[in-house]
TORSEVEX-239316 format. One record per residue: residue number from 1; x, y, z of N, C-alpha, C in turn. Coordinates in nm, 4 decimals, decimal comma. Layout:
@k:NUM n.east:X n.north:Y n.up:Z ca.east:X ca.north:Y ca.up:Z c.east:X c.north:Y c.up:Z $
...
//
This chain:
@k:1 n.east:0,2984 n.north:-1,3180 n.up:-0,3337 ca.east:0,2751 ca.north:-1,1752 ca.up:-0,3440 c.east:0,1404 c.north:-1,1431 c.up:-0,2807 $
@k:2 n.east:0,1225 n.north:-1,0495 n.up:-0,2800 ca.east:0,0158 ca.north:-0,9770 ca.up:-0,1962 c.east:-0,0266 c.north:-0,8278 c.up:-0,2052 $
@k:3 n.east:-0,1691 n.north:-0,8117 n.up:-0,2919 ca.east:-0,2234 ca.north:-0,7054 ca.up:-0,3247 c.east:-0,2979 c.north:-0,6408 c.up:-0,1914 $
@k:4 n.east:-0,2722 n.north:-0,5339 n.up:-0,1652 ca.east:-0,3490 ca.north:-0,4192 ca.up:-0,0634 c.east:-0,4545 c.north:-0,3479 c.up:-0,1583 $
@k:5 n.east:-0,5504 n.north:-0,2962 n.up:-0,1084 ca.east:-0,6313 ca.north:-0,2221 ca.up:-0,1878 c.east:-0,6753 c.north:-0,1633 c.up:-0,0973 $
@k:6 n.east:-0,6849 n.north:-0,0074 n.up:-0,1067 ca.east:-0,6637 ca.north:0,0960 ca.up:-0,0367 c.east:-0,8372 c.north:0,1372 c.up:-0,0433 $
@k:7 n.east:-0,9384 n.north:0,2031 n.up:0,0483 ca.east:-1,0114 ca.north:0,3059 ca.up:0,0095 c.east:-0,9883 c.north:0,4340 c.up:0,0434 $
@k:8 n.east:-1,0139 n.north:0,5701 n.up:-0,0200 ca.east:-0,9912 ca.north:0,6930 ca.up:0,0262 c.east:-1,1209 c.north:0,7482 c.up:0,0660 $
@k:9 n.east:-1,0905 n.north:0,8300 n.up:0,1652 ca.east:-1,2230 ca.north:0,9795 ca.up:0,1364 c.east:-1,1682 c.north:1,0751 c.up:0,1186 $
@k:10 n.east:-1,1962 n.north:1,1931 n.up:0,1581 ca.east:-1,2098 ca.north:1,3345 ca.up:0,1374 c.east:-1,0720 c.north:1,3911 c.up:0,2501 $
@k:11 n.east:-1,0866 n.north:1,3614 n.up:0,3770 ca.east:-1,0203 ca.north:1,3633 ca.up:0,4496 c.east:-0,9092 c.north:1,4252 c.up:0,4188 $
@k:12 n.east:-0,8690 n.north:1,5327 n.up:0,4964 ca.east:-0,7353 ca.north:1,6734 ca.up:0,4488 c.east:-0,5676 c.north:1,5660 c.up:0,5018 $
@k:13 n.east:-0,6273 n.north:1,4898 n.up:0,5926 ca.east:-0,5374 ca.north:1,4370 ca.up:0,6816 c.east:-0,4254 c.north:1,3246 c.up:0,5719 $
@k:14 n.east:-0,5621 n.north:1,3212 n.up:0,4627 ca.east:-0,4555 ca.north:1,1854 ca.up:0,3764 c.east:-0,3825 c.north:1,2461 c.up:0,2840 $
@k:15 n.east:-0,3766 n.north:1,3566 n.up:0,2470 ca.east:-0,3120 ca.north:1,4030 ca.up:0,1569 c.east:-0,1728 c.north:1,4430 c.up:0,2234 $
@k:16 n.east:-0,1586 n.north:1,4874 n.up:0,3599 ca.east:-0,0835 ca.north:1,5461 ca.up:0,4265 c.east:-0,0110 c.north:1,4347 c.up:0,4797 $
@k:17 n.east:-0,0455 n.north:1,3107 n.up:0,4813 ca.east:0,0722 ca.north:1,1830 ca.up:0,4900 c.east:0,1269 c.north:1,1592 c.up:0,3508 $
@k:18 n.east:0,0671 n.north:1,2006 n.up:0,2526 ca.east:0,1067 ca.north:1,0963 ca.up:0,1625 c.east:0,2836 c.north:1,1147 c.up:0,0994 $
@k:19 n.east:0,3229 n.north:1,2411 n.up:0,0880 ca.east:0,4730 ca.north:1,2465 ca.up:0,0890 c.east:0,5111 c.north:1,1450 c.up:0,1626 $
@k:20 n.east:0,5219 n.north:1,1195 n.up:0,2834 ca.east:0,6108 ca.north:1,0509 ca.up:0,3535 c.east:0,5725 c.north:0,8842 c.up:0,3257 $
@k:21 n.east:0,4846 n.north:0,9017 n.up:0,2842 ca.east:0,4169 ca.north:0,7352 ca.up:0,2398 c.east:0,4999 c.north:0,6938 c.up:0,0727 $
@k:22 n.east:0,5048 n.north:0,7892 n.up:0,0143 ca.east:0,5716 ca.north:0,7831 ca.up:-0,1198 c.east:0,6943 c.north:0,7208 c.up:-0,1245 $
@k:23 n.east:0,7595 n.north:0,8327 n.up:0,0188 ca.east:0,9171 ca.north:0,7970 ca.up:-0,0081 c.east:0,9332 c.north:0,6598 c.up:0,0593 $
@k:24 n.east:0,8620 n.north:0,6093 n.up:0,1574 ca.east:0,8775 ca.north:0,4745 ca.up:0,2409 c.east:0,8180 c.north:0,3763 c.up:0,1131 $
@k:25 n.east:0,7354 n.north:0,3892 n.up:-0,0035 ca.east:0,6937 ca.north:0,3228 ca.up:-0,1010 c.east:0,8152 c.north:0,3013 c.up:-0,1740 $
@k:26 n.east:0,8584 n.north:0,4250 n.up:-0,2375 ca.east:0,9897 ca.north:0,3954 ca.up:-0,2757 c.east:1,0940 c.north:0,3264 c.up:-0,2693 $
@k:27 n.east:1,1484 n.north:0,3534 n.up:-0,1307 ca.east:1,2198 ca.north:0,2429 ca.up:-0,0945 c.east:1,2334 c.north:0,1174 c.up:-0,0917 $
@k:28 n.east:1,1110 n.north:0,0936 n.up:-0,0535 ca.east:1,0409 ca.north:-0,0539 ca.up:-0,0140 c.east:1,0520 c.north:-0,1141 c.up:-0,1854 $
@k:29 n.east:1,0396 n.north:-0,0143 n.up:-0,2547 ca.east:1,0218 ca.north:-0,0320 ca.up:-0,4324 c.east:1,1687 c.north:-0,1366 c.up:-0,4311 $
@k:30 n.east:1,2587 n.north:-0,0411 n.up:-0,4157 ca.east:1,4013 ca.north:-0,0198 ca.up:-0,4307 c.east:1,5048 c.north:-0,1619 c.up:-0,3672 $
@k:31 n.east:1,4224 n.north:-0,2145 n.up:-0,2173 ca.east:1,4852 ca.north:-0,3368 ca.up:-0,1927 c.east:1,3923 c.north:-0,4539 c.up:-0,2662 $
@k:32 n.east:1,2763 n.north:-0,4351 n.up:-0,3435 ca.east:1,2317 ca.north:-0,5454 ca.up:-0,4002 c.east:1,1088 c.north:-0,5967 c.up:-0,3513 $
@k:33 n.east:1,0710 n.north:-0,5002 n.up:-0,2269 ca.east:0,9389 ca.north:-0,5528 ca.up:-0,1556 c.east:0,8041 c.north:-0,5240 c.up:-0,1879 $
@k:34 n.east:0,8244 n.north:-0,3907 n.up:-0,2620 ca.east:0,7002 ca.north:-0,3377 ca.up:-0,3146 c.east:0,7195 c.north:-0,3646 c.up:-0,4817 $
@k:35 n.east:0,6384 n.north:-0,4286 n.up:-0,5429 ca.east:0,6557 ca.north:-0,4675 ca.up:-0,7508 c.east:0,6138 c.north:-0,2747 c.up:-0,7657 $
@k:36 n.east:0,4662 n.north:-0,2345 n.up:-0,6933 ca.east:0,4139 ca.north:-0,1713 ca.up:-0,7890 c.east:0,3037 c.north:-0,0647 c.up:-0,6895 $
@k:37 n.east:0,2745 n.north:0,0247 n.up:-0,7342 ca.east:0,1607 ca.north:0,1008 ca.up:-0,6385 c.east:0,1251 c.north:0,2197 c.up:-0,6841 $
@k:38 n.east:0,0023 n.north:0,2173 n.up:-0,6827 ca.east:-0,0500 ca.north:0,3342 ca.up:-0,7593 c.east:-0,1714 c.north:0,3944 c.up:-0,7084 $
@k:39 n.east:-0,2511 n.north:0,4996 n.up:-0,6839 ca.east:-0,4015 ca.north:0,5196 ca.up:-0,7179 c.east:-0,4836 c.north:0,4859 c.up:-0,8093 $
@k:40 n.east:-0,6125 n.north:0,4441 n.up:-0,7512 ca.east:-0,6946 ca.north:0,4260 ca.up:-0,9122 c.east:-0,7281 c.north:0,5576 c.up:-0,9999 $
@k:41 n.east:-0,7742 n.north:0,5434 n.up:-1,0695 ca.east:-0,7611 ca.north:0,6598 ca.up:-1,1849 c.east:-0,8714 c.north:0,7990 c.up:-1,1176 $
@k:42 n.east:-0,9700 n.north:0,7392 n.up:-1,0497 ca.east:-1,0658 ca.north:0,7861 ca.up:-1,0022 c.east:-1,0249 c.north:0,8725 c.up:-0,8117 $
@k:43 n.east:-0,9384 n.north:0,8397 n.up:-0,7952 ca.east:-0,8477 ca.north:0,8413 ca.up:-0,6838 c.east:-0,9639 c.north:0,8084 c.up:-0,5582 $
@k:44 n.east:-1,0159 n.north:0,7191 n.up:-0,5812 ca.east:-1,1031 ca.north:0,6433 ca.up:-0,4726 c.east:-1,0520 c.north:0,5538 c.up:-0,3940 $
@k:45 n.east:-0,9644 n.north:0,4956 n.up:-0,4071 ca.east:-0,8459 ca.north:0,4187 ca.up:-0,3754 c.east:-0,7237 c.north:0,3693 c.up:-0,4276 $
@k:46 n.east:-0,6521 n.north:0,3225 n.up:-0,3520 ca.east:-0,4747 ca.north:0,2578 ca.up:-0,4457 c.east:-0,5075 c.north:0,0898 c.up:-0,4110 $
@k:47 n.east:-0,3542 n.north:0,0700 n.up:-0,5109 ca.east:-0,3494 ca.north:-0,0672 ca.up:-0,5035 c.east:-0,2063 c.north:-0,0965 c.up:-0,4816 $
@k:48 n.east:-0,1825 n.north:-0,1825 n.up:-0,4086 ca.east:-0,0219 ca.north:-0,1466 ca.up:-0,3770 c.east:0,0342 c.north:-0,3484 c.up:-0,4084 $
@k:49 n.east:0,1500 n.north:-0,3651 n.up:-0,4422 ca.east:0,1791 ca.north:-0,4793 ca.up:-0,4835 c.east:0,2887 c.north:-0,5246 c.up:-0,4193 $
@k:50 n.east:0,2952 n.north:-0,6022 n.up:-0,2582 ca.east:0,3884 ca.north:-0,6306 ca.up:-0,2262 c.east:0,4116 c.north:-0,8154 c.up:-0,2591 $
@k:51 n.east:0,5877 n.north:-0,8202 n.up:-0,2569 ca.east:0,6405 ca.north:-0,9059 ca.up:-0,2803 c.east:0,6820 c.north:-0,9575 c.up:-0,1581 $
@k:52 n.east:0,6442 n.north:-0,9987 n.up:-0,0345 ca.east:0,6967 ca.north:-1,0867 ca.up:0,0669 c.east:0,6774 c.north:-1,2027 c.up:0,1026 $
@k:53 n.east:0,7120 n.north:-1,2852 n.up:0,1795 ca.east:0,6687 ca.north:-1,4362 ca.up:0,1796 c.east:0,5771 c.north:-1,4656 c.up:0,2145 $
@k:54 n.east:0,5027 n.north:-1,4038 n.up:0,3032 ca.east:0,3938 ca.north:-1,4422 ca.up:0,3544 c.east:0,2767 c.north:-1,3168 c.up:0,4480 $
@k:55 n.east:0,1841 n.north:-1,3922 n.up:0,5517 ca.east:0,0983 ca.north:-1,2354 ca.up:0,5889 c.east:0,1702 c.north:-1,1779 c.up:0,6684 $
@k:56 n.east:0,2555 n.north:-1,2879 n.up:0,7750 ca.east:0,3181 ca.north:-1,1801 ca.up:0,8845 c.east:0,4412 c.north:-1,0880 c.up:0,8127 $
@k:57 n.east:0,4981 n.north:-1,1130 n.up:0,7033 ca.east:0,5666 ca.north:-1,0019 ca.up:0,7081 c.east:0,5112 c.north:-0,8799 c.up:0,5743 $
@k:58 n.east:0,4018 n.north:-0,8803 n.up:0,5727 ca.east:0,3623 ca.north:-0,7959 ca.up:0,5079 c.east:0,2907 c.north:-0,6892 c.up:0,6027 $
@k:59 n.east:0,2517 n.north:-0,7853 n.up:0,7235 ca.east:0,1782 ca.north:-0,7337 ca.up:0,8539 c.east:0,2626 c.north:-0,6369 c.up:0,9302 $
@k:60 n.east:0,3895 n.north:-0,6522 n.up:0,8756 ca.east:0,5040 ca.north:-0,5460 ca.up:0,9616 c.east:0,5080 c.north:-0,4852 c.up:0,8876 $
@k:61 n.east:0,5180 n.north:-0,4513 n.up:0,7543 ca.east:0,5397 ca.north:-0,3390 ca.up:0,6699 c.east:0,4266 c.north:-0,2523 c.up:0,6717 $
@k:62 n.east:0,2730 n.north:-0,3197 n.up:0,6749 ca.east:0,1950 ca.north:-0,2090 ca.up:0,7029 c.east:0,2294 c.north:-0,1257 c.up:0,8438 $
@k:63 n.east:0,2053 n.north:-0,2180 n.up:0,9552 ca.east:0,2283 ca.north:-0,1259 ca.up:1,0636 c.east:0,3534 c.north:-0,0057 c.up:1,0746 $
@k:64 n.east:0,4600 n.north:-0,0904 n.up:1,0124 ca.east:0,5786 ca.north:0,0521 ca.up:0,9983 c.east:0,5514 c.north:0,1470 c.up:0,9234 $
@k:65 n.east:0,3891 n.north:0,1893 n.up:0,8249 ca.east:0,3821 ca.north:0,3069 ca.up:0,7702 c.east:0,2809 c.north:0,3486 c.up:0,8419 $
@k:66 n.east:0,2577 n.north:0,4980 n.up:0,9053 ca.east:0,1349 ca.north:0,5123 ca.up:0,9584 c.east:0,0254 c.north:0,5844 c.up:0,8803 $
@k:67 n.east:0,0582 n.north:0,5915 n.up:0,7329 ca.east:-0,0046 ca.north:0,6217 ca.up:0,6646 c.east:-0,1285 c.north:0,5211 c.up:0,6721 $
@k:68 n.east:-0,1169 n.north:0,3874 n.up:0,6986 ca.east:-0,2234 ca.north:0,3022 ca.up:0,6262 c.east:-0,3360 c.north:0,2988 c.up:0,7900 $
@k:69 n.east:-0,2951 n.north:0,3749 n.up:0,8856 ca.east:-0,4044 ca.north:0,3985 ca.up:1,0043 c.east:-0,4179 c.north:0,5872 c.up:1,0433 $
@k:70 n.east:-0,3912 n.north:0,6471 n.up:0,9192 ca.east:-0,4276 ca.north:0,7714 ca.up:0,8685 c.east:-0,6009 c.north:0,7923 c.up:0,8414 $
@k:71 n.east:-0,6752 n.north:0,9613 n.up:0,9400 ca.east:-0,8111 ca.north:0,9122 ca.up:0,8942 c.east:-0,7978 c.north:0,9724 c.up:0,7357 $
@k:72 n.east:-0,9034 n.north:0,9265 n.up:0,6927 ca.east:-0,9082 ca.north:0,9385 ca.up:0,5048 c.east:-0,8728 c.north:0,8445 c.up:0,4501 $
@k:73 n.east:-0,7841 n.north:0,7043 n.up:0,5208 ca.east:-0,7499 ca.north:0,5483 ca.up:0,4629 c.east:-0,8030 c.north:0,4728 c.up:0,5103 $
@k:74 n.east:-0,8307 n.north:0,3535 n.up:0,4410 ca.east:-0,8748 ca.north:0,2245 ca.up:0,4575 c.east:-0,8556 c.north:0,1058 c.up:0,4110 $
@k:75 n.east:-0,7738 n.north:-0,0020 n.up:0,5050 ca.east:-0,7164 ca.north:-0,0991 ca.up:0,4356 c.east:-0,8266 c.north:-0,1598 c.up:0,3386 $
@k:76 n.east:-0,8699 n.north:-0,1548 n.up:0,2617 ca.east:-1,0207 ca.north:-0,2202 ca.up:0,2432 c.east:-1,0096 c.north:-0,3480 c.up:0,1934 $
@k:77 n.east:-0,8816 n.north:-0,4406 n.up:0,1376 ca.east:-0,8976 ca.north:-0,5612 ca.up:0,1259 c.east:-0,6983 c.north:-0,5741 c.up:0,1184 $
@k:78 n.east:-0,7275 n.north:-0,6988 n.up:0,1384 ca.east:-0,5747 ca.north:-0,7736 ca.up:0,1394 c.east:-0,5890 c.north:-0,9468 c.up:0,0792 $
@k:79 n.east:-0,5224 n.north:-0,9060 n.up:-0,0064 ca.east:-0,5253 ca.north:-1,0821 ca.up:-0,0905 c.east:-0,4340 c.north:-1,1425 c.up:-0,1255 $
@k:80 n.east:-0,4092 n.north:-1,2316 n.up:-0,0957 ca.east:-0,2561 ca.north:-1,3259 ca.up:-0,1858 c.east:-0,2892 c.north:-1,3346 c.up:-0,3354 $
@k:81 n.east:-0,1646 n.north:-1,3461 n.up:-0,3606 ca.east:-0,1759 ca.north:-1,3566 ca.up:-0,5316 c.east:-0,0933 c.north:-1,4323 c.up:-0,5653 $
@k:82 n.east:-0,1317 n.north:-1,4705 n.up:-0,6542 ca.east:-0,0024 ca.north:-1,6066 ca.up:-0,6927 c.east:-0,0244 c.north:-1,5731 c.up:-0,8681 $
@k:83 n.east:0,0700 n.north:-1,4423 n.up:-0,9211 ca.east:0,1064 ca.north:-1,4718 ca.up:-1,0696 c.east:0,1432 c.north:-1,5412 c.up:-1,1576 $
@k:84 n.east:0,1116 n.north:-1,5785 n.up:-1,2254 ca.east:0,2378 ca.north:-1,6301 ca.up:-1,3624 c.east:0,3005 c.north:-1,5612 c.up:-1,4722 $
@k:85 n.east:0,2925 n.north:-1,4686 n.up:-1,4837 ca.east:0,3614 ca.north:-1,3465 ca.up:-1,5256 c.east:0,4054 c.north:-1,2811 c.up:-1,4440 $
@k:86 n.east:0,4970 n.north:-1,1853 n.up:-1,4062 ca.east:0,5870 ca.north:-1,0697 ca.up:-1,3684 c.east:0,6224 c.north:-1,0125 c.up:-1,4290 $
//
C-alpha cells in the first residue's frame, strides 16, 4: 500500500478540480485501489490510501488525475506502507 499526502494553499484553482477528483476517487474506491482518502481536519492537506502493487502503478494513477498537477496541490510526500491491520 501506499500513502500520498497532499499539501494545499489558497489557490481558487483547487477547489474547482476537486469534483472531478472525488468522482475519479470514488471509483478508484469502488475497484479496490483506493482503501481511503480524506482532508486533514485543518484542510491543509489530504491523505489518500492507495492499494497497488507497487510505485509504477501508483505512478499511473496519479498522472491519470490532473488534479494532483493542479496549482493549489502538492504531492508533498509518497510512502509505502506495509499494515497489519486493515
Amino acid at each position: 500500500m501506499w500513502i500520498v499526502e497532499l499539501a494545499f494553499t489558497d489557490a481558487p484553482d483547487r477547489f474547482a478540480a476537486r469534483p472531478a477528483h472525488r468522482e475519479r476517487i470514488t471509483a478508484l474506491h469502488a475497484e479496490g485501489k483506493v482503501r481511503m482518502s480524506g482532508p486533514l481536519a485543518d484542510d491543509s492537506g489530504a491523505v489518500l490510501v492507495f492499494d497497488v502493487p507497487d510505485r509504477p502503478a501508483l505512478d499511473r494513477l496519479l498522472a491519470a488525475d490532473p488534479y494532483y498537477t493542479t496549482p493549489g496541490i502538492e504531492i508533498a510526500r509518497i510512502r509505502e506502507w506495509a499494515p497489519f491491520l486493515t
